[in-house]
C-alpha positions in Angstrom: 66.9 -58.5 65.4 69.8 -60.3 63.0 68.9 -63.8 62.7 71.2 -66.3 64.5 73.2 -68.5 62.7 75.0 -72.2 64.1 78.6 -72.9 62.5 81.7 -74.9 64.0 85.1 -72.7 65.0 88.0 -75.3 65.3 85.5 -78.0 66.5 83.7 -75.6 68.7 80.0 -74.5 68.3 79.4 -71.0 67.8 76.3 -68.4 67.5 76.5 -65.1 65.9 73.6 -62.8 64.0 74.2 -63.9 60.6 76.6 -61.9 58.4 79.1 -60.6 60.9 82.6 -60.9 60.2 84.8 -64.3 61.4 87.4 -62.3 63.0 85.3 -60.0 65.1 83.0 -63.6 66.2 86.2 -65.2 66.7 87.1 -62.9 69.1 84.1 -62.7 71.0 84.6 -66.2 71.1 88.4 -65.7 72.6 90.0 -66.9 69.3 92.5 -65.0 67.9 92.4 -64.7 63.9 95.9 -62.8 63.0 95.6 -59.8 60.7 97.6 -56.8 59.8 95.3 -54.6 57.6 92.0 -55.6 59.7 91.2 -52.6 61.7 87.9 -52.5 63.8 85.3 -49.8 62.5 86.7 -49.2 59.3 86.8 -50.1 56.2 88.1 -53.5 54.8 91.1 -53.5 53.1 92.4 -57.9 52.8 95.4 -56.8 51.6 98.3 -58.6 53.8 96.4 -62.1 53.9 97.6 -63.3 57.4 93.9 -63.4 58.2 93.5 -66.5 55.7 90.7 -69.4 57.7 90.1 -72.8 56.2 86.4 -73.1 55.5 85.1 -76.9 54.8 84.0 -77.2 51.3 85.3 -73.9 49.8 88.5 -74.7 47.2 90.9 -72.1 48.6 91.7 -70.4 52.1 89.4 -67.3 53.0 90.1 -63.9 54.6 88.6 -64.3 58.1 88.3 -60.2 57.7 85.9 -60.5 54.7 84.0 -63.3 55.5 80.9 -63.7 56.9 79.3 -66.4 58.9 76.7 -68.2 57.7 74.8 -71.4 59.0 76.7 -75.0 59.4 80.3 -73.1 58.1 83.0 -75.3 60.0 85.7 -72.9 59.9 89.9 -74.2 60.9 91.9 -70.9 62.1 95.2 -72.9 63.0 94.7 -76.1 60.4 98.3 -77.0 58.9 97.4 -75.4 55.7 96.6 -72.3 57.5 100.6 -72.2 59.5 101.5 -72.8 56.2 100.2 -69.8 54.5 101.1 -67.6 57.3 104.4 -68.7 57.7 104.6 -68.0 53.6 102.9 -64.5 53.6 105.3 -63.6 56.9 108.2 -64.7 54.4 107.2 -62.5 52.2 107.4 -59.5 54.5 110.3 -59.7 55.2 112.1 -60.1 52.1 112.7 -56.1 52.3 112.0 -55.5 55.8 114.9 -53.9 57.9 115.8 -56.7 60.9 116.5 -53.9 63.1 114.4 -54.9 65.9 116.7 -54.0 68.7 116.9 -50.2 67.4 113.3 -50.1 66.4 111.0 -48.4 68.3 107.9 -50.5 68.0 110.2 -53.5 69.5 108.1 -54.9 72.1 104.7 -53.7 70.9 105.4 -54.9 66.7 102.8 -57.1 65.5 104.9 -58.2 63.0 107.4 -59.5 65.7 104.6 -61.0 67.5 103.6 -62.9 64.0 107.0 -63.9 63.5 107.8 -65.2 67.1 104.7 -67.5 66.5 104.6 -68.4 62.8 107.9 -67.2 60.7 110.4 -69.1 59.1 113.5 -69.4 60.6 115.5 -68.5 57.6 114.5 -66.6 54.5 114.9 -68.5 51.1 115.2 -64.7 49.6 118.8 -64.1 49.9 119.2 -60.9 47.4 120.4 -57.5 49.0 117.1 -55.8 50.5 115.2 -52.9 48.6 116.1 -49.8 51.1 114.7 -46.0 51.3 115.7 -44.0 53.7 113.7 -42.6 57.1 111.7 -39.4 56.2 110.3 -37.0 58.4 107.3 -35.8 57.8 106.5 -33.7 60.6 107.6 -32.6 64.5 105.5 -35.7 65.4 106.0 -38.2 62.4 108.4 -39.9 60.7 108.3 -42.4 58.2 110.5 -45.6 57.5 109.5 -46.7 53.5 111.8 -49.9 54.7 109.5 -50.9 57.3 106.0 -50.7 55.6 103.9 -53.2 55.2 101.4 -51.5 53.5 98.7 -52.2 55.5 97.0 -49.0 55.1 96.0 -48.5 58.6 97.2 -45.0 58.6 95.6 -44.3 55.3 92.1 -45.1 56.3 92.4 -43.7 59.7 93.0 -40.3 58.4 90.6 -40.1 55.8 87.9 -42.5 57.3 88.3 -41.7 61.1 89.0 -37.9 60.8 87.6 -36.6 57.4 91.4 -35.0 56.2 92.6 -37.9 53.8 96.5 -36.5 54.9 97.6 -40.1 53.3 97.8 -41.9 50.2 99.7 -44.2 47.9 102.6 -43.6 45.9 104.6 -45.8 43.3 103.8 -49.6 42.8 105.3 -53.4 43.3 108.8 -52.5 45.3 108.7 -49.0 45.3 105.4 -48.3 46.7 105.0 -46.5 49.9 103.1 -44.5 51.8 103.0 -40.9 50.8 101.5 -37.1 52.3 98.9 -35.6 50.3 101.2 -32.4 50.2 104.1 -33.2 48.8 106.7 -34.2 51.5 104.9 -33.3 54.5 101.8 -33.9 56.7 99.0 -31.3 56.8 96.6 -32.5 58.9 95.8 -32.6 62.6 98.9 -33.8 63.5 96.7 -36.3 65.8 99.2 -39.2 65.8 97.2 -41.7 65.4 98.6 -43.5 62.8 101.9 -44.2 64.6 99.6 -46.2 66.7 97.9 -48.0 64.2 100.7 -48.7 62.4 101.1 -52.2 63.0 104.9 -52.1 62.7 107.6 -49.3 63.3 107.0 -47.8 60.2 105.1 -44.6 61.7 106.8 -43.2 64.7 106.9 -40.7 66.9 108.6 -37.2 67.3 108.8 -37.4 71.2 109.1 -40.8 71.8 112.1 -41.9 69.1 115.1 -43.9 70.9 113.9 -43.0 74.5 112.7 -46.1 75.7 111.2 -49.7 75.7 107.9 -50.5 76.7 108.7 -52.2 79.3 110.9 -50.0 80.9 107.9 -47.3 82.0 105.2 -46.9 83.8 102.2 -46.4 82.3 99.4 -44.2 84.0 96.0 -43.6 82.5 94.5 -40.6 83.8 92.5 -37.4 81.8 93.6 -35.3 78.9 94.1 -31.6 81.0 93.2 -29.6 77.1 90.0 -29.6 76.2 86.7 -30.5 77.9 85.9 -33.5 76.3 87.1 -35.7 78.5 89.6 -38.4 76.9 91.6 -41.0 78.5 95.2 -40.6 78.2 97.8 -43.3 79.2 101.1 -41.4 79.9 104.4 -43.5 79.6 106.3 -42.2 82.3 110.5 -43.1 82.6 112.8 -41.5 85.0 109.8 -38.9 86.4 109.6 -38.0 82.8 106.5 -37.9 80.2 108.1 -39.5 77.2 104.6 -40.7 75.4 101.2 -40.2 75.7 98.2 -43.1 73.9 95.5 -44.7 74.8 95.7 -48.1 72.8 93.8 -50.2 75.4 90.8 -48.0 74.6 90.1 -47.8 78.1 88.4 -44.5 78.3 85.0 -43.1 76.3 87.5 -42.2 73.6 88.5 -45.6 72.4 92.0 -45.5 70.7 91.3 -41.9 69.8 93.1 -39.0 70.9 93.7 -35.5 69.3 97.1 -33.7 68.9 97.1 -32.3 72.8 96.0 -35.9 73.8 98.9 -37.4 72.2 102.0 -35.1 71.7 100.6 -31.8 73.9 102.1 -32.9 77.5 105.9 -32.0 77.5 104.7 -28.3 78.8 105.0 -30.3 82.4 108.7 -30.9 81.3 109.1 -27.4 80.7 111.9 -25.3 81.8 109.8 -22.4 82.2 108.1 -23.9 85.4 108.0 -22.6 88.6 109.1 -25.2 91.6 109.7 -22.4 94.1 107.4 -20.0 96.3 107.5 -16.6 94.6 107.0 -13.4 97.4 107.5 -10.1 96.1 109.6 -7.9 98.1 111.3 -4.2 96.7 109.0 -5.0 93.5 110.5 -8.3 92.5 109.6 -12.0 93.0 111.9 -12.9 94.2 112.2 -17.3 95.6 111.2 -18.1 98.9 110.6 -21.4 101.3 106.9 -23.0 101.6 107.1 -22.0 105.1 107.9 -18.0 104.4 105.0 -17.7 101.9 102.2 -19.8 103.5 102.3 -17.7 106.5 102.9 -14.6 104.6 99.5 -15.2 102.7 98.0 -16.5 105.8 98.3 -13.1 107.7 97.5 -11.0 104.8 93.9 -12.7 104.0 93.5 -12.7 108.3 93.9 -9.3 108.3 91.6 -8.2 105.2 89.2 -10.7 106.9 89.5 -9.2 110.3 88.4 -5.8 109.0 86.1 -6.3 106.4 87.6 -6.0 103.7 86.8 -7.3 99.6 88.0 -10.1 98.7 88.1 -11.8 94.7 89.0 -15.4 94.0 88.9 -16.7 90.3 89.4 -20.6 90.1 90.4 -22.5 87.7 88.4 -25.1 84.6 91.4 -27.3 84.9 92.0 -28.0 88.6 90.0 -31.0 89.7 86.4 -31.0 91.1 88.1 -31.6 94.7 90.3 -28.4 94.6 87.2 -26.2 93.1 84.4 -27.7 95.8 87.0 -26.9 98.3 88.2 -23.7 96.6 85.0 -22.4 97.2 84.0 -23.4 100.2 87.6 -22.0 101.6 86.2 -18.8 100.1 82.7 -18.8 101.1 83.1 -20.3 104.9 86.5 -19.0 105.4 87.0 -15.6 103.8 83.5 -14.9 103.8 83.3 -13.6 100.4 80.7 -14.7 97.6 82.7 -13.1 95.7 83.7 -16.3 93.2 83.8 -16.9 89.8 85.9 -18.8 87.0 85.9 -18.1 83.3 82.9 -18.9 81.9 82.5 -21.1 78.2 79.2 -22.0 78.2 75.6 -21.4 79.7 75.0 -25.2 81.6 72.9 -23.2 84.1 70.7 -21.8 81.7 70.4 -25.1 79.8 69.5 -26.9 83.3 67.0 -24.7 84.3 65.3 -24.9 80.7 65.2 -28.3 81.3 63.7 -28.4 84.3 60.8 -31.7 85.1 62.9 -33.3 82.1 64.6 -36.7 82.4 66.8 -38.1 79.5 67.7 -34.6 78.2 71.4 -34.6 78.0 73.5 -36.0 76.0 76.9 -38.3 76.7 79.8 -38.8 74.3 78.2 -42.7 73.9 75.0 -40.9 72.8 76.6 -39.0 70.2 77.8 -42.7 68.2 74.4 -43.6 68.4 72.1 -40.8 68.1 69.6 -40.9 65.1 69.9 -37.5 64.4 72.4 -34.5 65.3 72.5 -30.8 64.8 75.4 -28.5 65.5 75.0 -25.1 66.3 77.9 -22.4 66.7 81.1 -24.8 66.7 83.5 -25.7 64.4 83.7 -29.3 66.0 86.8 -30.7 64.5 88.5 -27.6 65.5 87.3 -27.6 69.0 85.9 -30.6 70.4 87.9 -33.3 68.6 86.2 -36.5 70.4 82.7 -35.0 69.7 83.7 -34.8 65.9 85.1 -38.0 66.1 82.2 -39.6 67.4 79.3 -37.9 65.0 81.7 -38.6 62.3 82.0 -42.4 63.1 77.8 -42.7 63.6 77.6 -41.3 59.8 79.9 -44.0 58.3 78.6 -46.6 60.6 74.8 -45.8 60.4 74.3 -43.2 58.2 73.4 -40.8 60.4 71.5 -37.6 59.4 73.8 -34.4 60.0 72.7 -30.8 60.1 75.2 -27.6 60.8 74.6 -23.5 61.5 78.1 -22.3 62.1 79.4 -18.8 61.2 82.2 -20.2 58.4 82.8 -23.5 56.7 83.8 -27.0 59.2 84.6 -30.1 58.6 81.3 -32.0 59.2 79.8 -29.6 56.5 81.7 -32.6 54.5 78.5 -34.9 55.3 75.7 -32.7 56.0 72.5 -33.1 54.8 72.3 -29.3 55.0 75.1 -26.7 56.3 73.4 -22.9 57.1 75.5 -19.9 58.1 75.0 -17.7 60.5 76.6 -15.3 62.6 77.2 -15.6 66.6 74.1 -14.7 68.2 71.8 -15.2 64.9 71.8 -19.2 64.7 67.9 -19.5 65.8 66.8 -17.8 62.5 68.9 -20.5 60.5 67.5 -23.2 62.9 63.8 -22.5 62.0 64.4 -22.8 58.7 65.5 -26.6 59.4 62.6 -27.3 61.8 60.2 -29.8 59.0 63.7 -32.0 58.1 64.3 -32.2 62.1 60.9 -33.0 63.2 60.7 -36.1 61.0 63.7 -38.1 63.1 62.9 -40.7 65.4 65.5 -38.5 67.7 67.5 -35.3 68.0 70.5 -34.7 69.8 71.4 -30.9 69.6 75.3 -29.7 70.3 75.9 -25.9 70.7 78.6 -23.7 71.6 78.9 -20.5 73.5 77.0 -18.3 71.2 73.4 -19.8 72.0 73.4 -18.6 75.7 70.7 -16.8 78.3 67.1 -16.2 75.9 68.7 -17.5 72.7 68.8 -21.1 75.0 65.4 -21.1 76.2 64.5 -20.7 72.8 66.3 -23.8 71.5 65.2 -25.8 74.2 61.7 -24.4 73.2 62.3 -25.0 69.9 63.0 -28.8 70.5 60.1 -29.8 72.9 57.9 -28.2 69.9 59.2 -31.0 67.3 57.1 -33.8 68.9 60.2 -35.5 68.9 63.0 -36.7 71.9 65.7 -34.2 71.9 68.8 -34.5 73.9 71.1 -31.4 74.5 74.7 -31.1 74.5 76.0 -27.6 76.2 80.0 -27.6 75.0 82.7 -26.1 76.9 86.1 -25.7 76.6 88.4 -27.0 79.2 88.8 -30.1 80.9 86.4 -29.3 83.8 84.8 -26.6 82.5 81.8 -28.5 83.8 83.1 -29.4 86.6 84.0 -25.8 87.7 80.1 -24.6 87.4 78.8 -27.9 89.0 81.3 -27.0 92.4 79.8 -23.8 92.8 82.8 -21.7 91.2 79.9 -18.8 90.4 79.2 -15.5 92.8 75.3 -16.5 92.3 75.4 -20.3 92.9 76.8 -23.1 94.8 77.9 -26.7 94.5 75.1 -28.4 92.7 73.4 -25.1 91.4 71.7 -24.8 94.8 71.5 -20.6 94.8 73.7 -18.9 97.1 73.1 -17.2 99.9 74.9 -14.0 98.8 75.7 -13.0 95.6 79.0 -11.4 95.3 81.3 -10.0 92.6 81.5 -12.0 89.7 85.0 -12.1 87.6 84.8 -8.9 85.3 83.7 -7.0 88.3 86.6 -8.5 90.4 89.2 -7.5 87.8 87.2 -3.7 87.8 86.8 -2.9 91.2 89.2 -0.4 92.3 88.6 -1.0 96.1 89.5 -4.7 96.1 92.0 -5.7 98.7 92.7 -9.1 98.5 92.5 -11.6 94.9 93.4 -15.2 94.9 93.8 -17.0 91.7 93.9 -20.4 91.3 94.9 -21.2 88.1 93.7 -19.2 85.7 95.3 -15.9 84.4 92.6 -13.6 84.0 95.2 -10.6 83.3 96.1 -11.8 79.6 93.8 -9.6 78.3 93.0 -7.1 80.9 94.4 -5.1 83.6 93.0 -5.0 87.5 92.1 -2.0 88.7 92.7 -2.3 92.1 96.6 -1.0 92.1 96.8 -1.8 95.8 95.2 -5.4 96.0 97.2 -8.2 97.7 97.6 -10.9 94.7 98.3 -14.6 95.3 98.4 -17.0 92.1 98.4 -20.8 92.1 100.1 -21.4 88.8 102.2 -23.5 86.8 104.4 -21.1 85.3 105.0 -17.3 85.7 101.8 -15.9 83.6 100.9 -12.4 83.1 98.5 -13.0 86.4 101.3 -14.7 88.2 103.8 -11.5 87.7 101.2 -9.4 89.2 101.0 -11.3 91.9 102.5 -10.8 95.4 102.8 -14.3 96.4 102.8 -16.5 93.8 102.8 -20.4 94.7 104.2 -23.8 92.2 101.2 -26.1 91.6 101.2 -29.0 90.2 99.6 -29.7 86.7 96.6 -31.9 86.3 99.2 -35.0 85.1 100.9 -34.9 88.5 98.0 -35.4 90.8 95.0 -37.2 91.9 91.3 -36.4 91.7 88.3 -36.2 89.6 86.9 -33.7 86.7 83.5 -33.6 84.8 83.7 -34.1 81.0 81.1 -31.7 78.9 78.8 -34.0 79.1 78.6 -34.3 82.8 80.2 -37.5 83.4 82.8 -37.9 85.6 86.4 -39.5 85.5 89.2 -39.8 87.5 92.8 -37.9 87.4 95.9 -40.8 88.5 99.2 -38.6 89.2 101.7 -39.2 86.7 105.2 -37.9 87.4 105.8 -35.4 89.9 107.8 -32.2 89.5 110.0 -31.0 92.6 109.0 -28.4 94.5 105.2 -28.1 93.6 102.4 -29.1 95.3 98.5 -30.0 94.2 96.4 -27.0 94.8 94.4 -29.2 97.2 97.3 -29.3 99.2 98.5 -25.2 98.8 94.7 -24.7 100.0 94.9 -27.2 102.8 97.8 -25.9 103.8 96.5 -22.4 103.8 93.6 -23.2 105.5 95.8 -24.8 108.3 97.5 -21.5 108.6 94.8 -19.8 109.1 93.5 -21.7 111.8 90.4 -22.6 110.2 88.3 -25.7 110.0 87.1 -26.7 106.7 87.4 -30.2 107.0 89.8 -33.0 105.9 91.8 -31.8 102.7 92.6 -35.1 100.9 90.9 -36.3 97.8 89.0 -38.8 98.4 87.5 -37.1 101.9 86.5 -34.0 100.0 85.3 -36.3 97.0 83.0 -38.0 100.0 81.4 -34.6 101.0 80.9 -34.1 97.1 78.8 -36.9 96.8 76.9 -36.3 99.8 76.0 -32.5 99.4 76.2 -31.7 95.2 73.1 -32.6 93.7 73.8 -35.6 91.2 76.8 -36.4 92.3 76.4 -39.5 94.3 77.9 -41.4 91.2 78.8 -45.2 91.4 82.7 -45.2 93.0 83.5 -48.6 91.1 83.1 -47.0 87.8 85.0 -44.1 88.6 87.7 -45.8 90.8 88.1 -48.3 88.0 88.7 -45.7 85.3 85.2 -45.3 83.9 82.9 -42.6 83.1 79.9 -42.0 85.5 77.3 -39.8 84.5 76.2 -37.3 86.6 72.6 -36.9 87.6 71.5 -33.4 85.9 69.9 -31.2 88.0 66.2 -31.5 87.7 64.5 -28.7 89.1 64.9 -24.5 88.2 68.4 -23.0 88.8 67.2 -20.1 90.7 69.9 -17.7 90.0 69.8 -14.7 87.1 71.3 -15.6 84.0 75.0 -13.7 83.1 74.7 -14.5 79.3 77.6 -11.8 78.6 80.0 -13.6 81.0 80.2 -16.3 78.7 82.8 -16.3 76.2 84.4 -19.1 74.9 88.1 -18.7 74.3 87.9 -20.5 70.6 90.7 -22.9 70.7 92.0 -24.5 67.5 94.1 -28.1 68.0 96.9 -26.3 68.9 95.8 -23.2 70.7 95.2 -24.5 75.1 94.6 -21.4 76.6 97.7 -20.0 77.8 98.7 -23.4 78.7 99.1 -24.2 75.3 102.1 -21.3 74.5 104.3 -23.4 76.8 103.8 -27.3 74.4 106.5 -27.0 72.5 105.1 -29.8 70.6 101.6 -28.1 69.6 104.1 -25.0 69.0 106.0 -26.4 66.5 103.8 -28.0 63.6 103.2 -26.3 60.6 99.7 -25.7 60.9 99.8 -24.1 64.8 97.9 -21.9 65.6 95.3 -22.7 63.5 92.2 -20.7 63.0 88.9 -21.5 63.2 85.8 -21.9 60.5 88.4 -22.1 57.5 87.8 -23.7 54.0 88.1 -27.5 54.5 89.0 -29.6 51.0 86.3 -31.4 50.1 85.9 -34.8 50.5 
């Protein structure tokens, strides 16, 4: 443990572990030490001086970023030499700075402002014409004002600290200098955004948000990214029913400030004009619009009928509808239609990885894990690619604590960067390339083991054999790709188990078999669209689609209905690693409904009793009957993450290894949700591709 050191903060008597920095004590302390380059978990930059402290007995002010505390320090944050100097340095800012608050869109959120409110001069003893350069754009999402800089270089060590792509650098000196891409005149990065929202001014902004709005004119509603499974907070700033912006800068969720490019710029496809917000019934071989009333009982007689004589039934759900709409989804299918017959697409083999686990405790990984763990190894995933926050997170425990990093992937990735050792090896081969690592893993402390959709069925059982034979603690880390991915296999959204992995009663068809059976009458999709990339075989099947626009499933389909998207409603999903967080409606799009709701509704129709159809009521009967989730409510109701208990006992159901099949989505690829963000559309480096030559760093 640190030793604990005694000093005085503006006459009060502090303790801290000896050498951490003022400003992050002070804080903890509830004293606020000013700063403009001072960014918390990376590197130190003292470059604008606002931080300046008066320390007793040292000749000159200090940088309360720099410093640490030692024993007996007495330490004045807000002496009159200090004002002084701030008031100076804030003088010095704006000598070229542009005072075009009211058009600016950082007004109301500027830190410079703030500063200025509190410390600046009230007239400027520089009086000569300001130094000007005009706006540049350097992408769909980000522009650049040279005026405005401050040259904090926030954005610069974000990039190439936080995300390993070093977009950013300096250009020029004195006057001239500014902030410059590493390509010429435009970004190629990630196109994450997130250094409009470090930039402490309105030098960065962004490509949706320009001119729209003030803060203070929105409502801002944290709920779940809807892209990929791993489960970041998102605070959409709503105006008007309208997405305009998308952060997280209260670092409220398991994802801190951090968000990818979907996170941040991928929700205008709610805004899209392609949506559908009208009941689609097919009549002389066209959809054609119809009332709520027309088409509920239209699909309420058709699924009566097949029921009342028999006859085969389908229905694929969804990994991006919430946990509430797939426990329901399935027990509508299972108890109502009496079908087993369920299934969603698969992206990885949790099952398989439960029941390999089985009699273990402490086995599986969360995203909090990954910052910490002593020792990681990636198996079949080009992380940055695919799982952003995971990156993110074994990026940040390498800088931070030097974390040992092993990779087996089929092409070059980005955390090949800081490896200790980076194998290839092709889909389906990785164990050969992980035996060869097995004396440099067995001589960590710990182990935490992240693996994509290729290490499935025997190829898992072997891994999880291969780490309880290191003498070591291993944790595992199953990835998926959508943003309840989990969530849909923990409901029961699979012909061979239900909710909690409990096996089913009766096996039924699973979703390839669906989409081949010939003889199938009736198939209800809730949003997915399983026809992209296959046909059904059943010509004469009855085909109802939940969806948000008019897919290649949905223009199949005989009935199709407007849902809502995972921004408009309320709910919970299940991150990849099992924990679970809660979904808070955004805006709301005229003439859809939740698919809680179309299913309620349905049922209701149908005359059948399947309970109460409201969130929280079905999210009751979740805790009570799905093993591990009886999760704390405060944490989820107050926009945490709570764990879900794993399973711990065998999943007695046969493995489907060749059902699993991960769709490989880049940062700008969704599924075919993605085709319909204009934003992730329109960067340069959309689509992306996977397992490419990364610059080295």
């Amino acid at each position: 443990m640190s030793e604990i050191v005694t000093f005085t903060l503006n006459g009060q008597e502090i303790k801290a572990p000896k050498g951490d920095l003022l400003i992050e004590v002070a804080k903890r302390a509830g004293i606020e030490i000013p700063a403009f380059c001072y960014y918390e978990g990376f590197s130190l930059q003292a470059a604008c001086r606002m931080c300046l402290v008066e320390v007793e007995k040292m000749p000159k002010l200090q940088p309360g970023c720099t410093l640490p505390v030692g024993e007996g320090m007495v330490v004045h944050t807000e002496s009159p030499k200090v004002v002084e100097s701030r008031k100076s340095m804030l003088e010095f800012l704006l000598t070229n700075h542009p005072l075009d608050c009211p058009v600016c869109d950082k007004g109301g959120e500027c830190e410079l402002q703030d500063m200025t409110f509190r410390y600046g001069a009230g007239e400027s003893r520089f009086t000569e014409i300001k130094y000007h350069e005009n706006e540049k754009q350097w992408s769909p999402a980000v522009y650049y004002d040279p005026a405005r800089c401050i040259l904090c270089y926030r954005c610069v060590r974000v990039c190439d600290e936080g995300l390993g792509v070093g977009a950013l650098g300096l250009t020029y000196r004195g006057v001239h200098a500014e902030i410059t891409p590493s390509h010429g005149d435009h970004l190629q990065c990630d196109e994450c955004g997130w250094c409009i929202d470090v930039c402490p001014v309105g030098a960065l902004t962004s490509g949706t948000y320009r001119y729209k709005s003030r803060p203070w004119e929105m409502d801002h509603v944290g709920t779940i990214c809807t892209h990929c499974s791993n489960g970041c907070k998102t605070t959409l700033s709503v105006r008007n029913g309208e997405i305009i912006r998308a952060n997280n800068r209260d670092r409220s969720g398991i994802n801190g400030e951090f968000l990818c490019v979907k996170g941040r710029f991928g929700f205008d496809f709610v805004h899209h004009p392609e949506r559908l917000q009208s009941p689609l019934i097919r009549r002389d071989g066209q959809l054609v619009e119809a009332s709520w009333k027309e088409a509920l009982e239209t699909v309420a007689a058709k699924f009566a009928e097949v029921r009342a004589r028999g006859g085969k039934f389908g229905v694929i759900g969804s990994n991006r509808t919430t946990n509430e709409e797939n426990y329901f989804l399935q027990k509508f299918a299972r108890q109502g239609l009496g079908t087993a017959s369920i299934d969603h697409h698969r992206t990885g083999d949790v099952p398989t990885l439960l029941d390999a686990l089985s009699g273990k405790t402490g086995a599986l990984a969360t995203i909090g894990d990954l910052y910490t763990a002593k020792a990681a190894l990636v198996i079949g995933s080009d992380l940055a690619q695919q799982h952003p926050l995971i990156a993110y997170q074994l990026r940040a425990n390498f800088r931070h604590h030097q974390m040992p990093l092993y990779t087996v992937t089929r092409g070059p990735v980005r955390e090949d960067q800081y490896s200790k050792r980076a194998l290839r090896a092709e889909p389906g081969a990785e164990m050969e390339a992980v035996e060869t690592l097995r004396e440099d893993l067995a001589k960590h402390e710990s182990l935490t083991i992240v693996f994509g959709d290729s290490v499935k069925g025997d190829a898992l059982r072997r891994l999880v054999a291969f780490g309880d034979s290191l003498g070591t603690k291993v944790q595992y880390l199953c990835l998926v790709d959508y943003s309840n991915s989990r969530g849909a296999m923990d409901m029961g959204l699979l012909p061979e188990l239900g909710p909690g992995y409990h096996a089913a009663e009766s096996a039924g068809m699973n979703l390839d078999q669906m989409l081949d059976d010939a003889s199938l009458d009736a198939l209800w999709v809730v949003g997915a669209n399983p026809l992209e990339r296959r046909g059904l075989a059943s010509e004469a099947a009855f085909v109802v689609v939940q969806e948000l626009f008019l897919t290649e499933t949905a223009q199949r389909a005989d009935v199709v209905f407007p849902a809502a998207s995972a921004y408009e409603k309320s709910g919970t999903v299940t991150n990849t690693c099992g924990e679970v967080q809660r979904l808070k409606a955004g805006p709301r799009i005229m003439g859809t409904k939740p698919d809680l709701e179309i299913m309620g509704l349905l049922a209701k129709e149908m005359g059948l009793n399947l309970g109460i159809w409201t969130n929280d009521k079905v999210f009751e009967e979740i805790r009570r009957t799905v093993r591990g989730y009886n999760v704390a409510l405060p944490v989820v109701a107050t926009g945490g993450a709570a764990p879900t208990m794993p399973v711990n006992g065998r999943v007695l159901a046969p493995a489907s290894a060749e059902l699993i099949r991960s769709d490989g989505d880049t940062l700008f690829t969704s599924g075919s949700l993605g085709r319909y963000s204009k934003m992730l559309s329109s960067v340069m480096e959309a689509p992306g591709r996977l397992y490419e030559e990364k610059p080295a760093k």
